[in-house]
Every structure is written in structure tokens, then in C-alpha cells.
DRENTOR-461222 format. One record per residue (C-alpha): residue in three letters; x, y, z. Coordinates in steps of 0.2 Angstrom, whole numbers. Layout:
N
Ala;X;Y;Z;
...
This chain:
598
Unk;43;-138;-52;
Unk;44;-118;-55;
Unk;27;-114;-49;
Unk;24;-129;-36;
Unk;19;-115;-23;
Unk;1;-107;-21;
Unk;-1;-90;-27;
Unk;1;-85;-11;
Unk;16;-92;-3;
Unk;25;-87;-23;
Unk;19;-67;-19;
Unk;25;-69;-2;
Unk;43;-76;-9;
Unk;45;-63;-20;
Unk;38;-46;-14;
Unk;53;-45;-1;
Unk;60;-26;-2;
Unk;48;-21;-11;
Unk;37;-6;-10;
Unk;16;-12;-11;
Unk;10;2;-3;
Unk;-5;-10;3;
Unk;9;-21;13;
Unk;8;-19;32;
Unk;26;-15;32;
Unk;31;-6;17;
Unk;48;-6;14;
Unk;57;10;10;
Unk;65;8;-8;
Unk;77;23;-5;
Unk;88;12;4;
Unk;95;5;-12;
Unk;108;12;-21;
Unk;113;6;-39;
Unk;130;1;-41;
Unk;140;14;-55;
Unk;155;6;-63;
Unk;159;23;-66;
Unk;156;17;-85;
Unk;157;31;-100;
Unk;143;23;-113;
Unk;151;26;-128;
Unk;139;21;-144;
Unk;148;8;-154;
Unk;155;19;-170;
Unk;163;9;-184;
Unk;156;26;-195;
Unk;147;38;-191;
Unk;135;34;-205;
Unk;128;17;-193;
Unk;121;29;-182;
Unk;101;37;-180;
Unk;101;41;-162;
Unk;111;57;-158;
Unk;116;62;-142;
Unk;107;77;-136;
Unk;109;87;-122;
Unk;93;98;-125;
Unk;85;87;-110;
Unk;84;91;-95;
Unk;84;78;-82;
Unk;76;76;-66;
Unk;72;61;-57;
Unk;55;55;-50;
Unk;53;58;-30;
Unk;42;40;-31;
Unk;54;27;-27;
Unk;40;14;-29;
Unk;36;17;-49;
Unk;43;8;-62;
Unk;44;19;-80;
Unk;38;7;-94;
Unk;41;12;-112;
Unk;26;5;-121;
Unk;26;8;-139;
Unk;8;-1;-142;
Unk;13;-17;-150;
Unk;11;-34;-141;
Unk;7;-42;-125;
Unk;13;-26;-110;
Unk;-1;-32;-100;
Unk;9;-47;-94;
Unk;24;-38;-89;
Unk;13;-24;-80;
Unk;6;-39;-70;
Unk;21;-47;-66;
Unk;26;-29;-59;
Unk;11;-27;-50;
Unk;14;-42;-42;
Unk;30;-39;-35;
Unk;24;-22;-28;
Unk;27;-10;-39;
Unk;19;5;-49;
Unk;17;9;-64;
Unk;22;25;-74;
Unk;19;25;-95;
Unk;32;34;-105;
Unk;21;50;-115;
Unk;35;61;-120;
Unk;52;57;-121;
Unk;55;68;-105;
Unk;47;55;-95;
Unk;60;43;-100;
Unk;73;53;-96;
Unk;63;57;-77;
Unk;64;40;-74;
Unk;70;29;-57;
Unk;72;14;-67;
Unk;65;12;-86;
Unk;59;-4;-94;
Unk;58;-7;-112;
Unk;47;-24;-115;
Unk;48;-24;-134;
Unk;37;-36;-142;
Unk;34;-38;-162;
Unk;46;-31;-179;
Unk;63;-23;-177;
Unk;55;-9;-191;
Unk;40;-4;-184;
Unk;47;-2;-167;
Unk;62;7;-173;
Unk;50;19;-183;
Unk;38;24;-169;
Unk;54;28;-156;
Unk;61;37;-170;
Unk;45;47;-173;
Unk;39;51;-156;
Unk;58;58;-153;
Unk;61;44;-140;
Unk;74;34;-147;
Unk;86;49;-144;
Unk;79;50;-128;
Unk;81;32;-124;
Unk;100;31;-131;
Unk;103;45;-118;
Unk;95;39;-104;
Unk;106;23;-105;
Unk;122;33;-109;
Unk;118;41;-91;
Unk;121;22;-84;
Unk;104;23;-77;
Unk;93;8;-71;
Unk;87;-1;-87;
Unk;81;-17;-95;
Unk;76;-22;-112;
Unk;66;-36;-114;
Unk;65;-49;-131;
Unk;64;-35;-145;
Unk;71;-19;-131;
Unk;88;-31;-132;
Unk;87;-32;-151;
Unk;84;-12;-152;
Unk;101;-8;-144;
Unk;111;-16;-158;
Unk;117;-5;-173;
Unk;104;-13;-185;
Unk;92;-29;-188;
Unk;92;-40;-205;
Unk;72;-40;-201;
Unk;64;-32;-217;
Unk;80;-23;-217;
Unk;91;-21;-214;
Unk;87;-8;-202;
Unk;95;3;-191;
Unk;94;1;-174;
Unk;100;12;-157;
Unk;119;7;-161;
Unk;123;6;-142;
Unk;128;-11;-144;
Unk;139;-18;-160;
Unk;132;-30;-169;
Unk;117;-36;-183;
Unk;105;-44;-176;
Unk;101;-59;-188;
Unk;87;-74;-192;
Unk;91;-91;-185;
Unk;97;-102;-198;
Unk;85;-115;-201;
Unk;95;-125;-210;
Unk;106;-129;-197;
Unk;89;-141;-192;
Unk;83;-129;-179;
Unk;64;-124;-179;
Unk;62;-104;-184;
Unk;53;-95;-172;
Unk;62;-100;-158;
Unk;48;-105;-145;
Unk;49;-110;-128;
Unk;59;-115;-114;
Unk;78;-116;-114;
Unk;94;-114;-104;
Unk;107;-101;-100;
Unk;126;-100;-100;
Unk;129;-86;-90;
Unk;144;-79;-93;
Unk;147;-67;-77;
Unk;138;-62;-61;
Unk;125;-53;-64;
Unk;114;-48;-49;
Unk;98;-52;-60;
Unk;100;-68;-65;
Unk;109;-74;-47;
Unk;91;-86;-46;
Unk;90;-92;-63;
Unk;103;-107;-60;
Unk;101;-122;-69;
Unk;82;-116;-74;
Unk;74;-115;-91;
Unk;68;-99;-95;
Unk;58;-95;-109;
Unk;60;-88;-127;
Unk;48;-83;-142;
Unk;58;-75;-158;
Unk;66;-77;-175;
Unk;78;-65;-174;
Unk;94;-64;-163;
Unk;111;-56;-159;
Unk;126;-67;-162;
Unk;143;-63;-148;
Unk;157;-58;-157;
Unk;176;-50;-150;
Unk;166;-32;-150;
Unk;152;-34;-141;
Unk;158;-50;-129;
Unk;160;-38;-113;
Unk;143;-32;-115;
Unk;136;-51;-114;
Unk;131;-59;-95;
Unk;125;-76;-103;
Unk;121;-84;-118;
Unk;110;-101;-126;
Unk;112;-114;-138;
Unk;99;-114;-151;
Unk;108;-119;-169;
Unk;122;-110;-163;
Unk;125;-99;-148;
Unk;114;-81;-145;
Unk;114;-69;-134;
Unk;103;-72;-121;
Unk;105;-55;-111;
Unk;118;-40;-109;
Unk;125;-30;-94;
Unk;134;-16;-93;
Unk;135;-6;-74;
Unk;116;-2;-71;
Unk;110;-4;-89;
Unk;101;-24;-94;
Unk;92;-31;-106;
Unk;88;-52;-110;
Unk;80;-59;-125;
Unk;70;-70;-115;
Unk;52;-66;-107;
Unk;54;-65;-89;
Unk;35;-61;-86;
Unk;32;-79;-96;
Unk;45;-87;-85;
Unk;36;-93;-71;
Unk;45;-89;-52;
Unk;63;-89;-59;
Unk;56;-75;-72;
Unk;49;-66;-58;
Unk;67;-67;-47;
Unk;74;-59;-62;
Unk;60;-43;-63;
Unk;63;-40;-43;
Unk;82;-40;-42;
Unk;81;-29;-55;
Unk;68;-19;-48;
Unk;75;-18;-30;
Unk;93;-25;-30;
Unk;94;-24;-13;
Unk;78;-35;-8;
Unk;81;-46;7;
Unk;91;-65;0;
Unk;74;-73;-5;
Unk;72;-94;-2;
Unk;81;-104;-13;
Unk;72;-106;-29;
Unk;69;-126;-35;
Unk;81;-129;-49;
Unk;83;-139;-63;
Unk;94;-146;-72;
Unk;93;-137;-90;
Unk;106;-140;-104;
Unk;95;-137;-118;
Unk;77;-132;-126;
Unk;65;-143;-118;
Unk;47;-151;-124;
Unk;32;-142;-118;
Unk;18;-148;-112;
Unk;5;-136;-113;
Unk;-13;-135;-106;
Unk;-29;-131;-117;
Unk;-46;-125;-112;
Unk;-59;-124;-124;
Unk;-69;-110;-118;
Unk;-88;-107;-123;
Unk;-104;-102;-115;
Unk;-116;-113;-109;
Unk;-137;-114;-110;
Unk;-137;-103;-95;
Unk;-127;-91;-103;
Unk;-110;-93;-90;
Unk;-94;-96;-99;
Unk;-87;-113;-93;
Unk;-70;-124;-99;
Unk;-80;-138;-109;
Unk;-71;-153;-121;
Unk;-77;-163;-135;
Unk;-79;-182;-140;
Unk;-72;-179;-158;
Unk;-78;-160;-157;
Unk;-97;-164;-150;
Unk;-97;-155;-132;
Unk;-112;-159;-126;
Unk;-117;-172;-115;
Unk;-127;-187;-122;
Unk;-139;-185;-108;
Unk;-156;-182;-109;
Unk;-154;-161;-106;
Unk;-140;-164;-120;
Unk;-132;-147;-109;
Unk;-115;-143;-114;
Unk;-102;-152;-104;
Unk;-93;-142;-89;
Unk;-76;-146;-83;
Unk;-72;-130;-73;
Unk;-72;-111;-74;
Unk;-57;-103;-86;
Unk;-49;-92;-76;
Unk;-47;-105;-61;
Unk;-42;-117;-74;
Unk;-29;-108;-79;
Unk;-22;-104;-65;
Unk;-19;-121;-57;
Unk;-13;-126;-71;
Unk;2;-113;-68;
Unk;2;-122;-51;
Unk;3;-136;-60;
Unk;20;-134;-71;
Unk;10;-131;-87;
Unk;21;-124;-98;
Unk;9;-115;-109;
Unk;-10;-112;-108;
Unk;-21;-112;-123;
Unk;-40;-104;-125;
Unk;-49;-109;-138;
Unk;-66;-98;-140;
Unk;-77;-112;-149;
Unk;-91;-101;-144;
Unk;-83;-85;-154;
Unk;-95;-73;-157;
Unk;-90;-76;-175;
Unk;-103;-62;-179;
Unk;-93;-48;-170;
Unk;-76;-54;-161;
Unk;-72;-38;-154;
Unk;-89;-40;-145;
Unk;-82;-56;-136;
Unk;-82;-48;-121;
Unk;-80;-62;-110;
Unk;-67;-71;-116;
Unk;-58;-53;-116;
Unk;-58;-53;-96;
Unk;-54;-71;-94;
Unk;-37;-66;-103;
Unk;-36;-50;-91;
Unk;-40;-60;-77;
Unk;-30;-76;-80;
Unk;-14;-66;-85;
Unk;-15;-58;-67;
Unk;-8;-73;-58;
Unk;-3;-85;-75;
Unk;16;-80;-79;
Unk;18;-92;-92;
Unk;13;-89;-111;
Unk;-6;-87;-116;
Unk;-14;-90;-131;
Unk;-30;-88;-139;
Unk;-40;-94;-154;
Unk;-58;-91;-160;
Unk;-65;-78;-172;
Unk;-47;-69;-178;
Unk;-52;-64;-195;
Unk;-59;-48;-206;
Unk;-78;-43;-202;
Unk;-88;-29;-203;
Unk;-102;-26;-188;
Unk;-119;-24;-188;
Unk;-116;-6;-193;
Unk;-107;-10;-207;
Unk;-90;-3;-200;
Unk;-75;-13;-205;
Unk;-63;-21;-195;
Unk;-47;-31;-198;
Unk;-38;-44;-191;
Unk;-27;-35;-186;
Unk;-36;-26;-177;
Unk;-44;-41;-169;
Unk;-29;-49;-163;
Unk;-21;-32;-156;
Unk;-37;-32;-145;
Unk;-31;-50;-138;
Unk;-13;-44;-136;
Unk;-19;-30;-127;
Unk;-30;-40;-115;
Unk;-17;-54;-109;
Unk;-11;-65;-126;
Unk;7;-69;-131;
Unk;1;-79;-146;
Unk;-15;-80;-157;
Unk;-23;-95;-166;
Unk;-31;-92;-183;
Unk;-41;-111;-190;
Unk;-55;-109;-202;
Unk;-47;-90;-209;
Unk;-30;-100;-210;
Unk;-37;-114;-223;
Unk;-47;-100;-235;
Unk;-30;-90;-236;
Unk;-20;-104;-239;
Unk;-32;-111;-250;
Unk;-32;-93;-263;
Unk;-12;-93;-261;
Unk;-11;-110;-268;
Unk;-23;-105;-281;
Unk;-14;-89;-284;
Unk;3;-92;-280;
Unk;1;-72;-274;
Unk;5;-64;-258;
Unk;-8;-51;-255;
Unk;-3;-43;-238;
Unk;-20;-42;-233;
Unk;-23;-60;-227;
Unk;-23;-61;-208;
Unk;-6;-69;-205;
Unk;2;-58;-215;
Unk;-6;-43;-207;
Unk;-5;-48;-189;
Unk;15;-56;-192;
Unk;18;-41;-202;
Unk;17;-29;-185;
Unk;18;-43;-171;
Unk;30;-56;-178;
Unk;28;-73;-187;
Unk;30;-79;-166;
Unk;16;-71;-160;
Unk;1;-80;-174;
Unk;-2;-100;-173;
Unk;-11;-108;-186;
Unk;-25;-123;-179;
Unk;-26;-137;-193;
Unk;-42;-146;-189;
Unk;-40;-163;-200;
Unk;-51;-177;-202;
Unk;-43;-194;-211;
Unk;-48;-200;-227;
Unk;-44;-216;-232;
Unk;-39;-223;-252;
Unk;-32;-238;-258;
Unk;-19;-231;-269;
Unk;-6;-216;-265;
Unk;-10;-209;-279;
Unk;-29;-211;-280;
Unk;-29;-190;-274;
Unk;-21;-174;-280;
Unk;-15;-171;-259;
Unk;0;-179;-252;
Unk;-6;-196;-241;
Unk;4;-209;-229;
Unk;5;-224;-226;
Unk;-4;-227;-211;
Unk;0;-239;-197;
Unk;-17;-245;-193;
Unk;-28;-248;-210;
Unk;-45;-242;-214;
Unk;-63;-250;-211;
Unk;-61;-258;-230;
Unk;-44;-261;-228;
Unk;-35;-246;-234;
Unk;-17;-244;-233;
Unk;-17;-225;-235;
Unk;-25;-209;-231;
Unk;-23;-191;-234;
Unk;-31;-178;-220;
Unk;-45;-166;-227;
Unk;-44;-147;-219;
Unk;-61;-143;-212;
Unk;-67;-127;-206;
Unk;-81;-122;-193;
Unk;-77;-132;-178;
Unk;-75;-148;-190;
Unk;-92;-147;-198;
Unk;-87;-141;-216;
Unk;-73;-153;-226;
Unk;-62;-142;-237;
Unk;-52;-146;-254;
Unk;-37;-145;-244;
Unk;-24;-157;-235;
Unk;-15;-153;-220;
Unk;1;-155;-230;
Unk;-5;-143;-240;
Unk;-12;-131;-228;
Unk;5;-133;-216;
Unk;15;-127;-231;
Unk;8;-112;-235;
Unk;2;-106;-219;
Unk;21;-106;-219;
Unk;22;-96;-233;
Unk;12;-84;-228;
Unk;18;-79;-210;
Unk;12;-94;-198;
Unk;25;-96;-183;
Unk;18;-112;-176;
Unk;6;-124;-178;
Unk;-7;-130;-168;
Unk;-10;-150;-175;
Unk;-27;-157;-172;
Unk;-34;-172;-176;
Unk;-53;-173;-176;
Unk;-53;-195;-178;
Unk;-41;-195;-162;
Unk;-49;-177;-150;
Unk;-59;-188;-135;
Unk;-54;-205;-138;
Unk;-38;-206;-126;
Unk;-31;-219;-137;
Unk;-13;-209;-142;
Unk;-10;-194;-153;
Unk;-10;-198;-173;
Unk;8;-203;-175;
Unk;7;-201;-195;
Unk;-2;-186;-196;
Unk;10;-175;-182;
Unk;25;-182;-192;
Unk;19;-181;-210;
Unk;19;-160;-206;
Unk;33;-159;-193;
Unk;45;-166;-207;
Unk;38;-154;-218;
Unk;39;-139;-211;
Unk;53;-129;-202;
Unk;42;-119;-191;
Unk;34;-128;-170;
Unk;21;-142;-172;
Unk;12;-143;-158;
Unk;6;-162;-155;
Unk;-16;-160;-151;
Unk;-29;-174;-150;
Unk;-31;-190;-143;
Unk;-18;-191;-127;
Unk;-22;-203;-115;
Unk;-8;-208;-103;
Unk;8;-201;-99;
Unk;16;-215;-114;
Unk;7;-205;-126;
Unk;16;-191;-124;
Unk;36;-198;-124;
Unk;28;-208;-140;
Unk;26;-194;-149;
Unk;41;-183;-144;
Unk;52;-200;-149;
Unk;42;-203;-166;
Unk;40;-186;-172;
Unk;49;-169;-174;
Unk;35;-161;-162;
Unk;40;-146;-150;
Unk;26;-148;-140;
Unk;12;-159;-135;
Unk;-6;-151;-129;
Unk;-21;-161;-119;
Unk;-38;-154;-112;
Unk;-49;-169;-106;
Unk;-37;-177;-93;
Unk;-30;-163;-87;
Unk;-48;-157;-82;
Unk;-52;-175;-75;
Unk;-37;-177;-65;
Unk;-34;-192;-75;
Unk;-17;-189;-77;
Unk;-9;-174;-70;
Unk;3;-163;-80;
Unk;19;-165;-68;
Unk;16;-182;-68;
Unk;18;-182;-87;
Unk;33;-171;-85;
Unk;41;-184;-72;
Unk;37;-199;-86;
Unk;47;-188;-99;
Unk;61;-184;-87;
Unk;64;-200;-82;
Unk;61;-206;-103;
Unk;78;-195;-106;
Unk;67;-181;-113;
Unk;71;-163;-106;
Unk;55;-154;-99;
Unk;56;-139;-87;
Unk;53;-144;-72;
């Protein structure tokens, strides 16, 4: 698997050449040379009208003396703290972009954008750094993009747009057509073609990396001798650009485990030592993940342990009744990286629900665990609209920047989720102001899961309520043939006038990227994930449904991806036992003609 090493012997494989001053033999970084084609950048020009980045020669340049820094243009949107980590990792330091002369001082520039096309465009443009940036690239200068710094090159993006972007590149960048059957956000692990040698992605193989966006940029006969590889998703995308010095890839390489990593150090030192041969796979397509969840709350004694439920109750039916302890987060997390997880998950079922910005625990598990985890975090617990004991006011958005800031890729909204879907329905009004539309508004509709917490409700007759029902495979205690799944809220305890259909829909609607599908009848039991609920809402919606609750054995989880449209499958409780380890999961679902990463 892509993280089968120990932290140790993974920091050891990919820290060759580079420049950790704490090393005890510090490599000299001067030694390497970037490669000039001798390229002219020439801004693609259909008219002049397509352009907002002018070039300027009211700069002047001079380079940094530190070989060892990395430049990071971070325009305050998203998840940086990963990609600073991953850096960090390799060796490197770390300079931020404060005025657009620092771009244009820089040794090698990264851009890691992360959220809308819009608001990214309108901050570069307003800080004066887009001009600065479209120079510094022109120079054929040592550069990568990253997810939205690919997209931004481009001459404009149909996102809220259309908008103009950098025009570097030609081309729209457009939405995934979903009805071509593909799920929109595309989320998670797939292949690349690559389409020619490109020092970068020499490691990457036949390895899946990974991928979280709705929005992409087709090849077409202007733009094909920028592209180094592409992927199949609907149709094909490009997956990342060269051009002399200057990259940029629309996947994550700080989310894609080792083979991610590869990428950020022959970028950052091309002339690193020929590290060991990576392990690789055999990726064609976009697999199914298998994704780890710790649910995260503080004990009697006040310490913050990884705990699960028996149908939401987490406390042991002993006589102390404490609260069930399966492990420390952050170590949690982190062997579960080891382990091949493809995602990991923290639920805050402790929450602070009285003042989430005062969680400060679970702030430093994310900081802490995004150290050493390089594949995609998420956390859920508390995102809503609060005021503080003062009576100060703060939004969700705020909320969920503060997770994105501390580690988060993705954030998970439950009992907020129901009461907004529950007013739109009413209302059939999109406010703005609800949380999903807030935090997908700045971050994209990729970055905010939604957590249905369902309980089953069995009837007799298909009809007998106003929510839609299934026929379910295994009748009720008197009987019943049907049921309908009743939203709850609070951790399960409060029933809602809602079904999950319902709920799916318009959380939908409203700017949900993923859901997160629970099942509070099947959560502890071990006894198989609820095969009619997962594909009642997978059909139903055109967005990730991730499978949750009741995952027993490695048959549960080829069941569901065989039965249902899922994208991904979570479990919590045996991965924490050891009952069944993940990569033995993975090997069941390989050899079941399923394609994992492995």
C-alpha cells in the first residue's frame, strides 16, 4: 500500500536532497539547476478583451539568497496547513507571499488554491498579485499550481461566471456534466494518463492519486502542448500542465499519500538523489474508498479519547458506566494512514455546542494529526451560527474557516444540515445565509459534507406517510413491509418531521458535496450496512454517498459497493478493535473486481 512504511522510514525515503537544516548532513540545494526550454510565455490572446492580467515591467526582480525556502502564495481560503506540512516534511522552509514583490523574489512559488474560481480571482486581482503572478510565470520560473492554482491559469471559469481568469493558458474551465452518470464533486482517488515525461510525476506510475472539485479544464488542439497527463472522469480532464519550469495538477499532492509527496519533492528539488522505488498499483480508474472514522469526545476525566457507540450510546454498561476508550485521536489517525485509510473522519460528538470556536482540543488534534496524515481530513461537530457568552455573533462560516485553517479538507454539518433543509422545503427560498450555502459559497460545494443520522420507521402501507418509503428486505417486528427513515438531530436523541430522501435532496440544493449516510438501527451491530437506505439516497442524488453504520466483515463492504451507487464505505469500531484491518478490506475488494488504491 502507499503508506505501508512507518513515519520514519517514509521521511527517510523522501527527504533525499533536500535542505532540513536540522539534517546531520544538509544537502546543498544550489547544486540544482532548473532546466530552461528557452520558452517565450506568451498569454494565450484570442482578443485582447479575454485578458485582466497585464504584463508589467514596473517590478523589479531579485531572487532569494535562501536556497531552502519554498514561496507559498496563500490567499486565506482552505486547507494550506496540509500542503505547509507536507513541505515541512520534506525539508523545506517556508516563506508567505505579503506583497506581490515577494512573488516575484521567489526561488520556487507555489500556488495551493483551494475553494471558488470568483473569490480567488477577486483577492489576486485586488492585492495587485495576479499581475504579479502572470509575470513571474512568463519568466519560466519554478512554479506549481495546485487543484484551484491550475484552474486560475486558464482564460476564464463558468463557476458563478463566467469569470475571467490569468489567461496563461487557453481554455474554459467548466462543471462536470452529471448527466453523463458521474457523481459532481469529483472526490477521491483516481488515475493518470500521462501524456509526456514530466520530471514530477516520474513516481506516480500506475498509482491513484487524489482529487476533490467540480470544476475542470477540458484538452483541446490549443492548449494540448501544455498538458503532461490527463484522467477519465465522464470524460477526459486535465490532470496537470507543464511547460519548461512552470507546473500546476488538479489533483492534491499533500492528500496523496507517498506518491503525493514524490511529486512535491521533484518539484522542490529536481535533482534529489533516485529515491527507492515506490509500490505501485495498478490504477485505471476512480476507485472506492475506504475511509476511517474516529468519533472524538472527552471523557469523565476530562482527556479527549477516540470512543464508538452501540446505536449512539458510548458508554460502557459497566457499573462506572465511563465512556468507552478505544485509543488517542491523533495516534489513531496516524496508523491509520499506515494503514491504507483512504480518508479519516472526526466526528466531535463532545462539540462544545455552546461555543465551537472554543473547542480547542479538537483544534490541535487536527493540527497535530495533519503533521504526519497526507491523506484528506474531515471533521464534523458544532458547525453552525452561535453567538458567545458575550453575545458576539459568529457564523458558520467563520466556524468552518477555523477547521480549514487548523488541518480540515472537508467539513461535516448534521443537526444544522436537517433545520435548513427542513425551512427550504417549507419555503422553497434560497436565503444564502444558511451554513452550506455560506461555507460552499467561499470554499466549494467539495469541501461541506452533510451527516444524515436516520432511524427506520416501519408502516404497512407505502402510502401510510407523506415521506418517500422502501420496501425493505427484512420486515418489521409486526410484520411491516415498508419503512421510511426519520432525520434526527442531537446525536440521534430528537426525531425530526423529515426523511432522509428528503433531507439528501435539498441538502443538495442548497450546496452539500457529499453525504455522510448513517444509520442509527445498523451503528454497533456488525451485522452489514442498511442496503435499502444507502441505495434509496445514492440513486437519488447526483452528489458522493458515503456508506456508515453497521460494517462487520470485509463481505460487508463489497456488498454494499455491488448493491449500491455508494463512493465510499466508512467503519469505526473494528477498525479500533483490530477486528478487521482496513488493508485487509482493501485485499477482499481487489480481489472481488473492485478498484481500491492500494
Amino acid at each position: 500500500m502507499e503508506a505501508a512504511a512507518s513515519f520514519s522510514s517514509t521521511s527517510q525515503l523522501l527527504t533525499v536532497g533536500s535542505c532540513s537544516s536540522s539534517s546531520s548532513s544538509t544537502v546543498s540545494f544550489s547544486s540544482c539547476s532548473y532546466t530552461s526550454q528557452s520558452l517565450h510565455f506568451l498569454r494565450y490572446k484570442p482578443n485582447a478583451k479575454s485578458l485582466n492580467c497585464k504584463s508589467s515591467r514596473s517590478f523589479s526582480v531579485r531572487a532569494s539568497t535562501d536556497d531552502c525556502v519554498v514561496t507559498i502564495l496563500d490567499y486565506g481560503a482552505g486547507n494550506v496547513r496540509s500542503l505547509r506540512n507536507a513541505i515541512k516534511h520534506l525539508g523545506f522552509d517556508i516563506k508567505d507571499v505579503q506583497t506581490p514583490e515577494d512573488i516575484l523574489k521567489a526561488k520556487r512559488l507555489i500556488f495551493p488554491g483551494v475553494g471558488a474560481f470568483a473569490p480567488a480571482m477577486d483577492v489576486l486581482n485586488k492585492k495587485g498579485m495576479a499581475e504579479a503572478l502572470c509575470t513571474y510565470i512568463e519568466q519560466d520560473r519554478p512554479f506549481l499550481g495546485i487543484c484551484l492554482g491550475l484552474q486560475l491559469l486558464f482564460e476564464s471559469s463558468e463557476e458563478n461566471g463566467p469569470v475571467k481568469g490569468l489567461g496563461l493558458i487557453p481554455g474554459v474551465v467548466g462543471r462536470f456534466d452529471s448527466s453523463k452518470g458521474i457523481r459532481v464533486p469529483h472526490i477521491g482517488w483516481n488515475a493518470l494518463e500521462i501524456a509526456k515525461d514530466t520530471q514530477i510525476l516520474d513516481d506516480v506510475g500506475q498509482s491513484h492519486v487524489y482529487f476533490v472539485h467540480s470544476y475542470r479544464a477540458t484538452p483541446s488542439d490549443d492548449n494540448r502542448d501544455w498538458i503532461s497527463s490527463t484522467c477519465k472522469y465522464g470524460d477526459n480532464f486535465i490532470a496537470s500542465i507543464q511547460r519548461g519550469n512552470v507546473h500546476a495538477v488538479q489533483f492534491h499532492p499533500e492528500k496523496s499519500g507517498d506518491v503525493g509527496l514524490s511529486v512535491l519533492r521533484r518539484f522542490l528539488n529536481p535533482k534529489s538523489g533516485k529515491t527507492q522505488k515506490l509500490v505501485q498499483g495498478n490504477a485505471s480508474k476512480l476507485a472506492k474508498r475506504v475511509i476511517a472514522c474516529l468519533d472524538v469526545r472527552t471523557n469523565d476525566k476530562g482527556d479527549l479519547v477516540v470512543t464508538k457507540g452501540d446505536q449512539y450510546d458510548v458508554r460502557e454498561h459497566t457499573k462506572e458506566n465511563e465512556v468507552r476508550n478505544l485509543g488517542k485521536p491523533v495516534d489513531l489517525a496516524g496508523q491509520y494512514y499506515l494503514d491504507g485509510a483512504d480518508e479519516v473522519s472526526f466526528l466531535n460528538i463532545t462539540a462544545f455546542r455552546d461555543f465551537p470556536l472554543g473547542d480547542l482540543p479538537m483544534l490541535q488534534v487536527l493540527r497535530y494529526a495533519s503533521e504526519n496524515v497526507f491523506v484528506p481530513l474531515t471533521v464534523g461537530g458544532g458547525i453552525r451560527d452561535f453567538k458567545d457568552g458575550n453575545g458576539r455573533y459568529y457564523s458558520s462560516l467563520e466556524v468552518a474557516s477555523e477547521y480549514f485553517r487548523s488541518g480540515a479538507d472537508k467539513v461535516s454539518i448534521g443537526s444544522d444540515a436537517v433545520y435548513a433543509a427542513e425551512e427550504y422545503i417549507k419555503s422553497g427560498v434560497k436565503t444564502g445565509k444558511t451554513s452550506l450555502e455560506q461555507i460552499s459559497r467561499v470554499y466549494g460545494n467539495q469541501a461541506v459534507v452533510v451527516s444524515i443520522d436516520p432511524r427506520r420507521v416501519y408502516v404497512k402501507d407505502s402510502k401510510a406517510v407523506e415521506f418517500r418509503t422502501v420496501k425493505v428486505r427484512n420486515p418489521g417486528p409486526n410484520g411491516e413491509e415498508y419503512a421510511w427513515y426519520q432525520c434526527t438531530v442531537s446525536g440521534g436523541r430528537e426525531g425530526r418531521p423529515i426523511g432522509a430522501y428528503e433531507l439528501a435532496k435539498a441538502v443538495e440544493e442548497l450546496g452539500a458535496g457529499e453525504i455522510l449516510l448513517n444509520c442509527i438501527d445498523c451503528d454497533g451491530q456488525g451485522k452489514g450496512f442498511d442496503i435499502d437506505l444507502i441505495k434509496l439516497i445514492s440513486d437519488a442524488v447526483s452528489i458522493p454517498v458515503i456508506a456508515s453504520s453497521g460494517a462487520g466483515t470485509v463481505e460487508h463492504f463489497s456488498e454494499v459497493f455491488r448493491e449500491t451507487n455508494a463512493s465510499a464505505a466508512l467503519a469505526a469500531g473494528i477498525f479500533h478493535r483490530k477486528e478487521v484491518p482496513i488493508q485487509a478490506v482493501k485485499e477482499h475488494l481487489s480481489k472481488e473486481g473492485i478498484e481500491v488504491r492500494m
